[in-house]
C-alpha positions in Angstrom: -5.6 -43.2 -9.4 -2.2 -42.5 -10.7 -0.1 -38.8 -11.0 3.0 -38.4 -11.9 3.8 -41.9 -11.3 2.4 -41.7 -7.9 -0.8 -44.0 -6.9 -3.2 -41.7 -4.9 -6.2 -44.0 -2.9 -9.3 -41.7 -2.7 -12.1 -42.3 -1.0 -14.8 -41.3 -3.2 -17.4 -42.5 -1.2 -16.9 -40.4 1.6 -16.0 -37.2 -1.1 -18.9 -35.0 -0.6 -20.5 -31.8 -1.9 -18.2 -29.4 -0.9 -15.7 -31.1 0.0 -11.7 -30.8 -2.1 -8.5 -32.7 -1.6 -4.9 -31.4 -3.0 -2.5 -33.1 -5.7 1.0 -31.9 -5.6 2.0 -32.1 -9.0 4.3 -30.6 -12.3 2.1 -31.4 -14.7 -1.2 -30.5 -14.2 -2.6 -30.5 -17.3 -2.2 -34.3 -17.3 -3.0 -34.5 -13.2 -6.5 -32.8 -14.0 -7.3 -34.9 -16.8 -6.5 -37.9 -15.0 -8.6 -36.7 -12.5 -11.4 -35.6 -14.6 -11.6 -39.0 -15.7 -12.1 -41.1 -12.6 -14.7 -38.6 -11.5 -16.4 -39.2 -14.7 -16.8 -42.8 -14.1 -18.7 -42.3 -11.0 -20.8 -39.1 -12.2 -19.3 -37.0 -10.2 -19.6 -33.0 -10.9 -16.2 -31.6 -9.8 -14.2 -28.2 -10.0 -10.6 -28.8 -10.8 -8.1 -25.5 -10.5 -4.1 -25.3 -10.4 -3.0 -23.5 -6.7 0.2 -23.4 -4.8 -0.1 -24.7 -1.2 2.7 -23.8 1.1 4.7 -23.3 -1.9 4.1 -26.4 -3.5 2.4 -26.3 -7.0 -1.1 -28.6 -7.3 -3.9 -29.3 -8.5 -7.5 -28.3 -5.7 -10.1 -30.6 -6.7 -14.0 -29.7 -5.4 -17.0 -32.3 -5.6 -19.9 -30.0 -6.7 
């Protein structure tokens, strides 16, 4: 999957209920579309909402 020009490998097999992971990104409008769409491919529910993380702006993804 691809942000910002930056390949990210995740491993959605092991992404379980409850579980989130952390995009540092400018755009996330594009970022959580991008991610909206892999997770659609594998039916995947997930939460997407824009944080800052040790002052670095990102998307949070959740699985639900």
């Amino acid at each position: 999957m691809q942000v910002e020009t930056i390949n990210y490998c995740i491993n959605w097999l092991n992404f379980k209920r409850g579980y989130s992971f952390f995009i540092p990104c400018i755009a996330c409008t594009t970022a959580k579309t991008t991610v909206n769409e892999a997770a659609r491919k594998l039916k995947y529910r997930i939460l997407t909402k824009v944080v800052i993380v040790e002052g670095v702006r990102g998307i949070r993804v959740w699985r639900l």
